[in-house]
PDB file of N, CA, C and O in Angstrom:
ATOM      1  N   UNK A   1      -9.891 -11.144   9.722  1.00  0.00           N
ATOM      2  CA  UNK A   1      -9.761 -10.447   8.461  1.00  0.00           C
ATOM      3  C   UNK A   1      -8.554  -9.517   8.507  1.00  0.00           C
ATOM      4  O   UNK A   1      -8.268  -8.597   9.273  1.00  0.00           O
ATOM      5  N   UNK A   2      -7.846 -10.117   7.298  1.00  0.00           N
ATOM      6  CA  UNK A   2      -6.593  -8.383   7.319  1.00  0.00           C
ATOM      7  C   UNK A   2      -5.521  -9.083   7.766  1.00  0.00           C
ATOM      8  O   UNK A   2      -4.491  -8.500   7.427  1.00  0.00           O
ATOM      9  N   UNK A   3      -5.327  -9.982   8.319  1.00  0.00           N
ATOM     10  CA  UNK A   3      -4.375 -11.078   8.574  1.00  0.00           C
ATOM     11  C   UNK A   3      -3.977 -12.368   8.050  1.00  0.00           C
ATOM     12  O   UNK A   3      -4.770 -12.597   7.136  1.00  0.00           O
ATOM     13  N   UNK A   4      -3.241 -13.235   8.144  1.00  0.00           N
ATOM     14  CA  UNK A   4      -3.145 -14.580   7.860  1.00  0.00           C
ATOM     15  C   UNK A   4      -4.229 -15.507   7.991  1.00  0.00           C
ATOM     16  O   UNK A   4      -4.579 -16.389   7.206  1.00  0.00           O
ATOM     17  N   UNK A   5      -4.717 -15.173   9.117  1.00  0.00           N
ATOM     18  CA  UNK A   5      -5.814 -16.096   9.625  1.00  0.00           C
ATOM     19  C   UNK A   5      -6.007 -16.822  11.052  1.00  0.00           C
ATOM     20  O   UNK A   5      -5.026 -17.094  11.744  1.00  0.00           O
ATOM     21  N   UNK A   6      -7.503 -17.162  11.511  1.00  0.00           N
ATOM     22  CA  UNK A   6      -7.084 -17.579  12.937  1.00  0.00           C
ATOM     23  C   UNK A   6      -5.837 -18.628  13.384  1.00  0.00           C
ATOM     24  O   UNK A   6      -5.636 -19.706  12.826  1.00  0.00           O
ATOM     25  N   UNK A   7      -5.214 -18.207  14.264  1.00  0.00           N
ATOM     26  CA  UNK A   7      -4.547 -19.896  14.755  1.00  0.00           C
ATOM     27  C   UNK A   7      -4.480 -20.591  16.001  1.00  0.00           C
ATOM     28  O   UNK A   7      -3.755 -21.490  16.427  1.00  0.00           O
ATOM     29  N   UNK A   8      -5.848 -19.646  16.676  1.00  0.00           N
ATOM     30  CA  UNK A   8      -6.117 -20.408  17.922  1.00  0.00           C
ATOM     31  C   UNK A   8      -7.013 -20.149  18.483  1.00  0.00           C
ATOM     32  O   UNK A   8      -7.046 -18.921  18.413  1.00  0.00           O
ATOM     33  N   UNK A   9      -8.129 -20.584  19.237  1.00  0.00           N
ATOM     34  CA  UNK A   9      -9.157 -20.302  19.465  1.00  0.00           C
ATOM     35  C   UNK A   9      -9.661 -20.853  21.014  1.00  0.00           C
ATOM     36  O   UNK A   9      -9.301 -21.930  21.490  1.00  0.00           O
ATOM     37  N   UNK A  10     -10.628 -19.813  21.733  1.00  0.00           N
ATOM     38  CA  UNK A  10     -11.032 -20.521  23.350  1.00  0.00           C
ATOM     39  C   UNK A  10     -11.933 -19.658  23.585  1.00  0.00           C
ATOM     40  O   UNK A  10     -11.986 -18.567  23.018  1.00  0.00           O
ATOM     41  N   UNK A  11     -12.739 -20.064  24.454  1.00  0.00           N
ATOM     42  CA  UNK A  11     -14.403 -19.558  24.647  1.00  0.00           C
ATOM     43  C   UNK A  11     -13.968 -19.516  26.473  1.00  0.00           C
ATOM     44  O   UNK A  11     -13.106 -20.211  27.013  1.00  0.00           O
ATOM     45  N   UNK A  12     -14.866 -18.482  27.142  1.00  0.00           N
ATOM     46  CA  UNK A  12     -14.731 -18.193  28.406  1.00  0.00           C
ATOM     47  C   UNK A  12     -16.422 -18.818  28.608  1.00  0.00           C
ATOM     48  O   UNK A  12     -17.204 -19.278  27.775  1.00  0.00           O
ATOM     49  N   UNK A  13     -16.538 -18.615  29.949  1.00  0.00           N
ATOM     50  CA  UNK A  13     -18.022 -19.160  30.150  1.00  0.00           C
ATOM     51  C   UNK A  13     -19.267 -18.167  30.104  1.00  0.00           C
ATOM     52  O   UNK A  13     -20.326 -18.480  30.648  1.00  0.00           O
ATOM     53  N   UNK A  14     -19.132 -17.192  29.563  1.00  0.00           N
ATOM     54  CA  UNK A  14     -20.289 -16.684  28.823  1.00  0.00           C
ATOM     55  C   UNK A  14     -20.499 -16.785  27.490  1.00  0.00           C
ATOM     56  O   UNK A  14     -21.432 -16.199  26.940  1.00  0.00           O
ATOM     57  N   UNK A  15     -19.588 -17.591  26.816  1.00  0.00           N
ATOM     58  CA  UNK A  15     -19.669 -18.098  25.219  1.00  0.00           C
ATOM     59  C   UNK A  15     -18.918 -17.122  24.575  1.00  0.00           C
ATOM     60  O   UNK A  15     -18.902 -17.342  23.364  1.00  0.00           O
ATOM     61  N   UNK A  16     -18.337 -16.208  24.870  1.00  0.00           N
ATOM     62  CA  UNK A  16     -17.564 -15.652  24.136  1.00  0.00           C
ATOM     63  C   UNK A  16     -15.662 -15.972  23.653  1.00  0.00           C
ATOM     64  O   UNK A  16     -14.714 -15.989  24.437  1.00  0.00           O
ATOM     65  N   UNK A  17     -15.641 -16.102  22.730  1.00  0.00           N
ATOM     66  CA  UNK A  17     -14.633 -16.546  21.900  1.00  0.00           C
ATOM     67  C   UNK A  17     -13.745 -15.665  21.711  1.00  0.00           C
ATOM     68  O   UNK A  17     -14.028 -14.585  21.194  1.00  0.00           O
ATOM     69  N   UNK A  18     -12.564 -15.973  22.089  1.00  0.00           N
ATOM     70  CA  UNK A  18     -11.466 -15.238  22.019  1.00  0.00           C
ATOM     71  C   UNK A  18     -10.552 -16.006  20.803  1.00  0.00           C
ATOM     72  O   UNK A  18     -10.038 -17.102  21.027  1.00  0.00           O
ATOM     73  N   UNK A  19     -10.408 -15.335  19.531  1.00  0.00           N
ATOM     74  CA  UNK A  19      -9.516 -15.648  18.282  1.00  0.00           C
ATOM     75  C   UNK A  19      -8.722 -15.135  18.442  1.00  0.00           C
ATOM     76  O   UNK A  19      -8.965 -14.042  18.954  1.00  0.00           O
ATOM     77  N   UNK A  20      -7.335 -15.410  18.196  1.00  0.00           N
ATOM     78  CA  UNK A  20      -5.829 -14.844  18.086  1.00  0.00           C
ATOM     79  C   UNK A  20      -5.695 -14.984  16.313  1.00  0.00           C
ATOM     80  O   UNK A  20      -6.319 -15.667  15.501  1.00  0.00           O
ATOM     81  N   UNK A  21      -4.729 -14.132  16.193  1.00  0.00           N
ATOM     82  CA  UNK A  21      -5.025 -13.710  14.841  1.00  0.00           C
ATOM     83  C   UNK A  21      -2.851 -14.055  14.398  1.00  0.00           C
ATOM     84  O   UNK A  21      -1.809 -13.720  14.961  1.00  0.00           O
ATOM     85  N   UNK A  22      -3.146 -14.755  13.303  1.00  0.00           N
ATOM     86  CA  UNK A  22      -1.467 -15.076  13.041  1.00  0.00           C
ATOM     87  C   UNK A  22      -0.949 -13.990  12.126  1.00  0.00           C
ATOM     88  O   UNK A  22      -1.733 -13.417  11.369  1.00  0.00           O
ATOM     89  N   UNK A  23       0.352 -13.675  12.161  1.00  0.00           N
ATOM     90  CA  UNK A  23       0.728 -12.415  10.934  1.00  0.00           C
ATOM     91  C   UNK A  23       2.309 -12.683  11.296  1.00  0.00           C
ATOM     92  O   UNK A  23       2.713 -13.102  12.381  1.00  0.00           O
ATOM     93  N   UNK A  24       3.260 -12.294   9.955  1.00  0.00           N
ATOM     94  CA  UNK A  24       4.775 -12.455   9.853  1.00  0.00           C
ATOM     95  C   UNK A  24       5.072 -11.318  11.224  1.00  0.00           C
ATOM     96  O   UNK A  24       4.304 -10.407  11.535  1.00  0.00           O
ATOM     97  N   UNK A  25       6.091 -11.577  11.764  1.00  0.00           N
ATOM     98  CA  UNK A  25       6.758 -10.432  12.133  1.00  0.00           C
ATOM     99  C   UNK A  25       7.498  -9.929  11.790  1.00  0.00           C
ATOM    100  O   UNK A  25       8.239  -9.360  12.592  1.00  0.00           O
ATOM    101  N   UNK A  26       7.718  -9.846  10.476  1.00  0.00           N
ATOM    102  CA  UNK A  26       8.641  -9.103   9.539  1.00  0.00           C
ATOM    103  C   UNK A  26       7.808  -7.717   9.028  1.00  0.00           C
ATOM    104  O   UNK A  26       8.317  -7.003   8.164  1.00  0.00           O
ATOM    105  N   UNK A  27       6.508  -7.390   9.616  1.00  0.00           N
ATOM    106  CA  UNK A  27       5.190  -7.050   8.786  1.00  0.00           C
ATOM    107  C   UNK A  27       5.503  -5.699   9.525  1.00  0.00           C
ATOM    108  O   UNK A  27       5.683  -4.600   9.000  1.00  0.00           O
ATOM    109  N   UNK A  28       5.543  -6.208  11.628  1.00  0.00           N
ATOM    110  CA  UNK A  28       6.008  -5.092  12.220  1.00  0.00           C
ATOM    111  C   UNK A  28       4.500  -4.357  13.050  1.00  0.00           C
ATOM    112  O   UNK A  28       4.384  -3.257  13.589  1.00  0.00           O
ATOM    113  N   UNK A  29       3.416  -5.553  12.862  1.00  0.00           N
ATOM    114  CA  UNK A  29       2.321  -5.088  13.593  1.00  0.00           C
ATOM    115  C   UNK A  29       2.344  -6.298  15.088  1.00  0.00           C
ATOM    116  O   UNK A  29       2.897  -7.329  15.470  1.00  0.00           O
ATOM    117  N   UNK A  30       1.402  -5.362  15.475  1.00  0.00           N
ATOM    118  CA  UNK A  30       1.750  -6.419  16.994  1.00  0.00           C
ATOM    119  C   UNK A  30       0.398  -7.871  16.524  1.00  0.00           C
ATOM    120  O   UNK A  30      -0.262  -8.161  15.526  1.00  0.00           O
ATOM    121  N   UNK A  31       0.550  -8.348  17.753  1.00  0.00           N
ATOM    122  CA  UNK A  31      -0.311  -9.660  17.829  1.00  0.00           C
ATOM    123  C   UNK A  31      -1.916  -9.214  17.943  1.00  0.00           C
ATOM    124  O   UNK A  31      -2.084  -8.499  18.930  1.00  0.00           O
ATOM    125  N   UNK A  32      -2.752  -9.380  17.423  1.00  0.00           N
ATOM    126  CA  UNK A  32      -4.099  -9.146  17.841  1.00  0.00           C
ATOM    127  C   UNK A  32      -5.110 -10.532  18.195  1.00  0.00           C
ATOM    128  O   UNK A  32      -4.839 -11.621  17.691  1.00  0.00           O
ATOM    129  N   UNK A  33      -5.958 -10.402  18.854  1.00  0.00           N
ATOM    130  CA  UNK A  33      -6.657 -11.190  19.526  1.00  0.00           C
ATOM    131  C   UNK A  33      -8.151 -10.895  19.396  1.00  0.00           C
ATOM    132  O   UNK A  33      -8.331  -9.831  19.989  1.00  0.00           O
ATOM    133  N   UNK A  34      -9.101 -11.263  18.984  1.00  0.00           N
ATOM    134  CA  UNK A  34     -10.431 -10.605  18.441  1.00  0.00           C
ATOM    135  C   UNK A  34     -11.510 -11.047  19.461  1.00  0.00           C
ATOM    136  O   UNK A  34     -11.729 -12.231  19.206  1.00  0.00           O
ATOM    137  N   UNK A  35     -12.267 -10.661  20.469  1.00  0.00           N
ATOM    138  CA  UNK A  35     -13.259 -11.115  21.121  1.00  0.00           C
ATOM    139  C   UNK A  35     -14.830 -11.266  20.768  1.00  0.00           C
ATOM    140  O   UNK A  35     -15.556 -10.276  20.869  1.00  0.00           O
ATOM    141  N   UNK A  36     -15.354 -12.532  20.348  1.00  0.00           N
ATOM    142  CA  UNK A  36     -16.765 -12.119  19.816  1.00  0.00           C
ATOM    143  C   UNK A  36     -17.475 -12.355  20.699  1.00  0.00           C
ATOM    144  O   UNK A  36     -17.238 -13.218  21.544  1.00  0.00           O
ATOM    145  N   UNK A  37     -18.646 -11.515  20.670  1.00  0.00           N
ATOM    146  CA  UNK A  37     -19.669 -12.437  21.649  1.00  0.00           C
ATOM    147  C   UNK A  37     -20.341 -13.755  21.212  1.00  0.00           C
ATOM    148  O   UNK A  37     -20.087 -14.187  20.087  1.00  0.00           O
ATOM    149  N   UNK A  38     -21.135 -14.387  21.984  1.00  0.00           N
ATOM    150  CA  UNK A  38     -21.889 -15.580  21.527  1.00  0.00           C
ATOM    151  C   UNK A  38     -22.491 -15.824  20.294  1.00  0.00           C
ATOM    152  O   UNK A  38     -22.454 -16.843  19.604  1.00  0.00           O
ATOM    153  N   UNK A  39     -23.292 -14.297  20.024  1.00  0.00           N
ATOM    154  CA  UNK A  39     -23.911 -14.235  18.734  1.00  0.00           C
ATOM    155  C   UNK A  39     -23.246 -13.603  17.826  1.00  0.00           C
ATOM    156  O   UNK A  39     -23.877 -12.897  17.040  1.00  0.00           O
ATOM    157  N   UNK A  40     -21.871 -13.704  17.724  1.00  0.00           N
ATOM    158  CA  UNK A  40     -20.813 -13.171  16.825  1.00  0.00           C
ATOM    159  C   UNK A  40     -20.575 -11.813  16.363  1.00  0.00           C
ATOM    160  O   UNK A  40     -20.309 -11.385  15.240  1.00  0.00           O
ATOM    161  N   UNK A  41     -20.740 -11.192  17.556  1.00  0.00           N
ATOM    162  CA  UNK A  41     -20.756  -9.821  17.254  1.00  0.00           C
ATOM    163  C   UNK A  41     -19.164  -9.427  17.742  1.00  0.00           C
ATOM    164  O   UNK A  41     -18.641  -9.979  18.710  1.00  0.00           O
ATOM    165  N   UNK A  42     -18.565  -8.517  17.023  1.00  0.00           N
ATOM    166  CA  UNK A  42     -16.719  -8.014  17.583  1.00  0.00           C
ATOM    167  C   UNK A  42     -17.300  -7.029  19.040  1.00  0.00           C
ATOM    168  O   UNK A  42     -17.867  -5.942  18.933  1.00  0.00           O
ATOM    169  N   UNK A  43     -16.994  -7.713  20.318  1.00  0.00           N
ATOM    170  CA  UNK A  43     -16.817  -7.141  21.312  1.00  0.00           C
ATOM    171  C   UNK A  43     -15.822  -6.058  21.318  1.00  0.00           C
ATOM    172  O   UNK A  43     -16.190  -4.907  21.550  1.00  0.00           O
ATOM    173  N   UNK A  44     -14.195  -6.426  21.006  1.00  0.00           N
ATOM    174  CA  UNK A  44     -13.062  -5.421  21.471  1.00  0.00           C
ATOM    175  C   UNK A  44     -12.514  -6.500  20.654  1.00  0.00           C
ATOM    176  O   UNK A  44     -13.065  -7.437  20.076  1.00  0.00           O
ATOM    177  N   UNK A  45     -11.020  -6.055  20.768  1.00  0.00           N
ATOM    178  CA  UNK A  45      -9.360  -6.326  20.066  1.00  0.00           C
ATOM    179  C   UNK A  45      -8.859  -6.102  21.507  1.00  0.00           C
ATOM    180  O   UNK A  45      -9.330  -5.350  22.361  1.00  0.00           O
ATOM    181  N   UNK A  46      -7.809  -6.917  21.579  1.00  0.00           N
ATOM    182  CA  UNK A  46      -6.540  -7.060  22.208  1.00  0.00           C
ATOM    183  C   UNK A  46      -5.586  -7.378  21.592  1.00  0.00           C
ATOM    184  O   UNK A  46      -5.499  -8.291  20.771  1.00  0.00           O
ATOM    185  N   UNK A  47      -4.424  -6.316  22.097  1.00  0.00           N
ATOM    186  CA  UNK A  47      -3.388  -6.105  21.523  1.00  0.00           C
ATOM    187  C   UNK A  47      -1.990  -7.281  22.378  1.00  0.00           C
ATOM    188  O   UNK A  47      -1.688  -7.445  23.561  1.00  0.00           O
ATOM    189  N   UNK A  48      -1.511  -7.814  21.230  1.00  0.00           N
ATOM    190  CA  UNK A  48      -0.543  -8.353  21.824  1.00  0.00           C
ATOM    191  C   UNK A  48       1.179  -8.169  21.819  1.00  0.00           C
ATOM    192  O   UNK A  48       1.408  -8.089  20.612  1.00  0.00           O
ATOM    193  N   UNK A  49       2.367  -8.071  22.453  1.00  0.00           N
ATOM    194  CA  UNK A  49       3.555  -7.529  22.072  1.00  0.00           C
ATOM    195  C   UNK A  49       3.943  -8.066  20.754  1.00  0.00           C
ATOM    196  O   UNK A  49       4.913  -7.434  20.335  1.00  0.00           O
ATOM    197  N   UNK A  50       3.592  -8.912  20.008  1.00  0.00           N
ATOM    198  CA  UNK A  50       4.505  -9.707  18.889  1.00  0.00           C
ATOM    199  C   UNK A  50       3.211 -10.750  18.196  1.00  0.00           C
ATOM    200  O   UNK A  50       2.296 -11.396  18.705  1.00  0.00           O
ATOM    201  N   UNK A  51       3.615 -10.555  16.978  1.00  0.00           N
ATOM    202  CA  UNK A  51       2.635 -10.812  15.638  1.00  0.00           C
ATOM    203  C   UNK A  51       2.197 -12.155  15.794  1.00  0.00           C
ATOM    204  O   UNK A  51       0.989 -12.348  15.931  1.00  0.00           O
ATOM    205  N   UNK A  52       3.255 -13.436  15.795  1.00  0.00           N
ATOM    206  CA  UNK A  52       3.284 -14.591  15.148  1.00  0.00           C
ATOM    207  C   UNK A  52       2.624 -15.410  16.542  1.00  0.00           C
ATOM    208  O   UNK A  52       3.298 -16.129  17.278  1.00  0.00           O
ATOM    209  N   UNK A  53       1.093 -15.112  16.724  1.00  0.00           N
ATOM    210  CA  UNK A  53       0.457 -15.423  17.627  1.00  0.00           C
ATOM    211  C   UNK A  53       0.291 -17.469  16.896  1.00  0.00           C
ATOM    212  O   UNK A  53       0.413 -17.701  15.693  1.00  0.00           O
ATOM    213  N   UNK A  54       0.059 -18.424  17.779  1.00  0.00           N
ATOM    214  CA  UNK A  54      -0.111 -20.214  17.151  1.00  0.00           C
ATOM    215  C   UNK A  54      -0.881 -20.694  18.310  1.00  0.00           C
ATOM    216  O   UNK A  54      -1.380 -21.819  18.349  1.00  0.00           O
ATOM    217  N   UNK A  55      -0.983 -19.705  19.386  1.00  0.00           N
ATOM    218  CA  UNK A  55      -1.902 -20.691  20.300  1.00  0.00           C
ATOM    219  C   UNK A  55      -2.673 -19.483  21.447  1.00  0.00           C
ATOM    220  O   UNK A  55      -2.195 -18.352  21.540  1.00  0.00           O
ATOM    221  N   UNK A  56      -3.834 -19.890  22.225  1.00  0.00           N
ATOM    222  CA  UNK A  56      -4.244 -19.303  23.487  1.00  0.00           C
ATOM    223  C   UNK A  56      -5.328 -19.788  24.067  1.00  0.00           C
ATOM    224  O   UNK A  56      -6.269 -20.382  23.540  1.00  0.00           O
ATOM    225  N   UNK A  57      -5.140 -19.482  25.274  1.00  0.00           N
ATOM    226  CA  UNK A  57      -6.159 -20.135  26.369  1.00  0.00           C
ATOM    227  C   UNK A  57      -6.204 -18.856  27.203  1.00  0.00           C
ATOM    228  O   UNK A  57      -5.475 -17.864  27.189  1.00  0.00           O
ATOM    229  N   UNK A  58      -7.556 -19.256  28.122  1.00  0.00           N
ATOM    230  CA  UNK A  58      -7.868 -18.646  29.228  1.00  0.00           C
ATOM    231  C   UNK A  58      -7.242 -19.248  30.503  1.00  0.00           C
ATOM    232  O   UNK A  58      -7.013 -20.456  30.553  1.00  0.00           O
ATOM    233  N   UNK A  59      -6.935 -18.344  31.635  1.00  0.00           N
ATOM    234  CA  UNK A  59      -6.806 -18.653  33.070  1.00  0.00           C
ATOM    235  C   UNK A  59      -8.228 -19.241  33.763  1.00  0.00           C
ATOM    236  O   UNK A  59      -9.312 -18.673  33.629  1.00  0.00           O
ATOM    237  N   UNK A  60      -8.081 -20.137  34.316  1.00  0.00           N
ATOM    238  CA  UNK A  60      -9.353 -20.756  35.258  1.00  0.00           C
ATOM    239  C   UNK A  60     -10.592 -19.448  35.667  1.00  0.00           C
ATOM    240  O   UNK A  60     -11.821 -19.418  35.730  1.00  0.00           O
ATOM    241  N   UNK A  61      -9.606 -18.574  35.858  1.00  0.00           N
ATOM    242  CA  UNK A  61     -10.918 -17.331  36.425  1.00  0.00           C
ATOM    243  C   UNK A  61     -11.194 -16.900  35.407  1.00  0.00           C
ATOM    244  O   UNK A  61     -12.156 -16.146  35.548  1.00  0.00           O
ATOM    245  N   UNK A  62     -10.840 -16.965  34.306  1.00  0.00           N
ATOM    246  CA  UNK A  62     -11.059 -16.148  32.807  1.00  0.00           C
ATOM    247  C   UNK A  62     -10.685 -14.454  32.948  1.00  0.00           C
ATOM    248  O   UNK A  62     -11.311 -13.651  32.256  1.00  0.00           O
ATOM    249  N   UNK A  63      -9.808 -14.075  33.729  1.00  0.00           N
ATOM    250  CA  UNK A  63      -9.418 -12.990  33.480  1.00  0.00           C
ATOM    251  C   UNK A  63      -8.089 -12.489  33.155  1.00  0.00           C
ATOM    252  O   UNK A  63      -7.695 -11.349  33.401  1.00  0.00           O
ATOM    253  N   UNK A  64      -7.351 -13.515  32.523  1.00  0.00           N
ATOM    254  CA  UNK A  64      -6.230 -13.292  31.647  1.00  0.00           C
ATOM    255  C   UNK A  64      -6.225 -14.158  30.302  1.00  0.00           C
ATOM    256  O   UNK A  64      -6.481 -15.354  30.443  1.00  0.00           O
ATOM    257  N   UNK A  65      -5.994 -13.741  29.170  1.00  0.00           N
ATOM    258  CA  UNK A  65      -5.464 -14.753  28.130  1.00  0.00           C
ATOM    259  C   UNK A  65      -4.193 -15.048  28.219  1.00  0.00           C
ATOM    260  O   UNK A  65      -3.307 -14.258  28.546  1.00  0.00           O
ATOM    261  N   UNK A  66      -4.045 -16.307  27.904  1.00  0.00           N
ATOM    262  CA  UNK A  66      -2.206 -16.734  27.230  1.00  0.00           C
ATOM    263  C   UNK A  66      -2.275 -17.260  25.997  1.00  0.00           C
ATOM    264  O   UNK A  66      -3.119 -18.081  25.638  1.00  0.00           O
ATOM    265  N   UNK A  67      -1.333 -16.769  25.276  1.00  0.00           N
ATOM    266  CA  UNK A  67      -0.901 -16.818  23.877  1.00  0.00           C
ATOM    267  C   UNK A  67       0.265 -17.146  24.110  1.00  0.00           C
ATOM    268  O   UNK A  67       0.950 -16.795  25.071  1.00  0.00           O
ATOM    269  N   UNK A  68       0.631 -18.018  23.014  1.00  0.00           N
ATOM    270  CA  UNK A  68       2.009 -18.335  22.148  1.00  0.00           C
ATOM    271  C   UNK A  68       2.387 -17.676  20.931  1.00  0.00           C
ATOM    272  O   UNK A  68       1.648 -17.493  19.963  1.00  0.00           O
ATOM    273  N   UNK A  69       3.286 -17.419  21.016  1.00  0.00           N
ATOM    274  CA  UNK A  69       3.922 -16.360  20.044  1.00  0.00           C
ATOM    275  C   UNK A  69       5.389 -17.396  19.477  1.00  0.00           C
ATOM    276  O   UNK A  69       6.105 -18.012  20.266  1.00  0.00           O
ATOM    277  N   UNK A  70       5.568 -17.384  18.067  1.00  0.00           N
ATOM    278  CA  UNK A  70       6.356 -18.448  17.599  1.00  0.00           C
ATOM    279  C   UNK A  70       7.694 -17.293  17.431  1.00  0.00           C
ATOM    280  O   UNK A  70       8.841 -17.701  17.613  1.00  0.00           O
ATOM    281  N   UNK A  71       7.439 -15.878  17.081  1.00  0.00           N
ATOM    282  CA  UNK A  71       8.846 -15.424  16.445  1.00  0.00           C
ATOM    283  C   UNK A  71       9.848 -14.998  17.681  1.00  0.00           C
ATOM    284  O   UNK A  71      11.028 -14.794  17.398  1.00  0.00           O
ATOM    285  N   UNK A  72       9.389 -14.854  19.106  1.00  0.00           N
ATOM    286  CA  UNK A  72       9.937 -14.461  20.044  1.00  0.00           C
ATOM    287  C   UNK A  72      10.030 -15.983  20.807  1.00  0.00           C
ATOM    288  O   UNK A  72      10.864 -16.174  21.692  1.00  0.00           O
ATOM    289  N   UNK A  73       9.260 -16.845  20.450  1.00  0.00           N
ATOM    290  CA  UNK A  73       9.278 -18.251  21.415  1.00  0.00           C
ATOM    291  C   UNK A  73       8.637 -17.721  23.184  1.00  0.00           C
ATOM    292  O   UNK A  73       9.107 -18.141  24.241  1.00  0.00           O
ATOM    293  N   UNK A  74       7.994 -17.166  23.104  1.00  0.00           N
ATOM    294  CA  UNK A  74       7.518 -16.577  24.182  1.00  0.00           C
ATOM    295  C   UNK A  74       5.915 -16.966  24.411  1.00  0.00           C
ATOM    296  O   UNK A  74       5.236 -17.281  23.434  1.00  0.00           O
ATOM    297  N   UNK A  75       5.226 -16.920  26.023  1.00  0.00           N
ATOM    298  CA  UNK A  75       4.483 -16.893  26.112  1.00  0.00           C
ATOM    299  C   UNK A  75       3.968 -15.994  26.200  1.00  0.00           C
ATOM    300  O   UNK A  75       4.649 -15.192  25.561  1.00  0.00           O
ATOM    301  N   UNK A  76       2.536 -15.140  26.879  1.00  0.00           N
ATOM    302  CA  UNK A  76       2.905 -14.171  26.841  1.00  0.00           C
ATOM    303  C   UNK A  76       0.778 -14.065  27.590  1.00  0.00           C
ATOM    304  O   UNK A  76      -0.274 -14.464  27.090  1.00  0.00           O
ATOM    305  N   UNK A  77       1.041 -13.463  28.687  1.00  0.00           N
ATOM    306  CA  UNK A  77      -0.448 -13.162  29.326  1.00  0.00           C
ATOM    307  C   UNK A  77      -1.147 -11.737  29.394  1.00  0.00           C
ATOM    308  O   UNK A  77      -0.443 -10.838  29.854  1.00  0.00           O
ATOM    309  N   UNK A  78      -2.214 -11.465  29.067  1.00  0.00           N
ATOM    310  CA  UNK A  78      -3.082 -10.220  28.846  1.00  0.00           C
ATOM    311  C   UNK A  78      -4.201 -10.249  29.616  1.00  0.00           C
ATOM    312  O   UNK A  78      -4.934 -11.237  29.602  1.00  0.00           O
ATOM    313  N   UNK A  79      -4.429  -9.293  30.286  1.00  0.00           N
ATOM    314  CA  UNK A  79      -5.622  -8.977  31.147  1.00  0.00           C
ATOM    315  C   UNK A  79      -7.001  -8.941  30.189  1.00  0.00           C
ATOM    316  O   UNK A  79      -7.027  -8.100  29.290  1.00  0.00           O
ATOM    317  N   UNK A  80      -7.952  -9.689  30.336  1.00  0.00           N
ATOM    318  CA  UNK A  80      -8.915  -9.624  29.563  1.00  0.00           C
ATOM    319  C   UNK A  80      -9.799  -8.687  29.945  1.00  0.00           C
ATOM    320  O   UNK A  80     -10.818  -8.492  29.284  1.00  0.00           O
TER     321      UNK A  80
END
């Protein structure tokens, strides 16, 4: 909500879903990342350097996300 809309989505192995959230970077807010739990409740936000989030996954241990970011062409990893 408050954004463009999801544009990528991945679940860790306690069922919780990590959404990346898409927005212009002309807008000037950073990238956000929304964590729900199983039963869809907003755990936390993660903040990302740059808006124009299009993709993310988890690391095998599930303790980093990676996102793609289209306006920097960058990848870009966050401690979950």
């Amino acid at each position: 909500s408050g954004r463009i809309g999801p544009s990528g989505i991945a679940c860790d192995a306690s069922g919780n879903l990590y959404v990346c959230h898409y927005d212009f970077a002309s807008t000037g807010t950073k990238g956000l990342v929304s964590v729900l739990s199983a039963d869809g409740k907003l755990i936390r936000e993660i903040q990302a350097p740059a808006a124009e989030l299009t993709g993310i996954t988890l690391n095998p241990e599930g303790t980093m996300i990676i996102v793609t970011e289209a306006s920097t062409n960058t990848v870009y990893q966050c401690v979950v």
